[in-house]
N, C-alpha and C positions, 0 to 999 in steps of 0.2 A: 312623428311619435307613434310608438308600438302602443297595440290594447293591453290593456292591466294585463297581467296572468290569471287565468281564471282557479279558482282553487270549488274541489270538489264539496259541496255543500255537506255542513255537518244536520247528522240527525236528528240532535238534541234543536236544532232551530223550526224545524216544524213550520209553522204557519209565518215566520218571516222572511222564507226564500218569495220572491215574487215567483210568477207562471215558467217564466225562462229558467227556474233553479239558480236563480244567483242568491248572493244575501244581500242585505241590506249596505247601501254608498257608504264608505267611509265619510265619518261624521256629518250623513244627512240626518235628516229626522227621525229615522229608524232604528241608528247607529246606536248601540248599547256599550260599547268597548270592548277589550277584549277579554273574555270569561267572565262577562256580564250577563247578567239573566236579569238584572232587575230595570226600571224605570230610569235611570240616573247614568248619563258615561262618565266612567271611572275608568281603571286601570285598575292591575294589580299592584298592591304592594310591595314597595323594592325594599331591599338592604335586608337589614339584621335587627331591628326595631321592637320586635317583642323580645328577643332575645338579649339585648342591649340598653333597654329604656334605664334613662335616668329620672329618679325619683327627686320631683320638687320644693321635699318635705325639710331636706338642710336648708336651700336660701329662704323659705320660708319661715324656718326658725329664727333663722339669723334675723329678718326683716322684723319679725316678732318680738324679740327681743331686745333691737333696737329702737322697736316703737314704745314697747314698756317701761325701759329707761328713761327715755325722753320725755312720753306722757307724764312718770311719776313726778320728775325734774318738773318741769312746769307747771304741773299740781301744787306741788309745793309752794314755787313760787309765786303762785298766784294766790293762794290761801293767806301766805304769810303778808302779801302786799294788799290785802283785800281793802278797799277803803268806800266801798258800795259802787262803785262807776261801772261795775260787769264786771269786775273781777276775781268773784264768786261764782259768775254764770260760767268763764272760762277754766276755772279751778275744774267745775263737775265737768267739763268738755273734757275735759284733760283725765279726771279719774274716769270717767267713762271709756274713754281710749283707752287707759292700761288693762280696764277690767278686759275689756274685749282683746287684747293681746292678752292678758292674760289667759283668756278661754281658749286661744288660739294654742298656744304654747303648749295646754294640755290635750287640746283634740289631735296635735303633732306628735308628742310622746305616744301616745295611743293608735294611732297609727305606725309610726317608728316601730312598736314593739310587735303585730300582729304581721 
C-alpha cells in the first residue's frame, strides 16, 4: 500500500498541524471534519434543506383537531354517564385535553399566518 497523498497544509489551521506540517489523522482525536473549526465532527450540510423545509404546522393541526373532537366526545360522555365511580374525574381529563388542543390549534393559526 501507497502513503496517503499529502495535501499542503491550510493556514486557517494554525496550531493543529503537528511539527512535520501535516494536519491532524482522519477521525483521530484531533479531527474536526471538514470546514469544521469548532469542538464537535460534523460535516457540511448536503441537499436543498433551508431552501426546501417543510413546515409541521398542517399534521400538527390535523393531530389537533382530531384530539379536540375526540376529547370533546368523551367529555360528554362521561359527564352525561357520571354516576360518582370517576367519571367526573375523567370528564375534567377529557375537557382538559380539548382545552389544550384547543390552545394548540390557536398557537397554529398564529404561526400559519406570520
Amino acid at each position: 500500500m501507497g502513503s496517503p497523498e499529502r495535501r499542503d497544509p491550510d493556514p486557517r489551521d494554525g496550531d493543529r498541524l503537528d511539527p512535520e506540517g501535516r494536519g491532524p489523522e482522519p477521525y483521530g482525536p484531533d479531527f474536526h471534519g471538514p470546514g469544521s473549526r469548532g469542538p464537535y465532527p460534523h460535516e457540511q450540510p448536503r441537499g436543498s434543506e433551508p431552501l426546501n423545509a417543510r413546515s409541521p404546522l398542517g399534521l400538527r393541526a390535523v393531530l389537533s383537531g382530531i384530539a379536540l373532537v375526540i376529547a370533546v366526545a368523551a367529555a360528554i360522555v362521561f359527564a352525561l354517564g357520571a354516576q360518582g365511580d370517576g367519571s367526573w374525574a375523567a370528564a375534567g381529563i377529557c375537557a382538559a385535553v380539548a382545552v389544550i388542543a384547543a390552545v394548540d390549534l390557536v398557537v397554529i393559526a398564529r404561526r400559519a399566518r406570520s
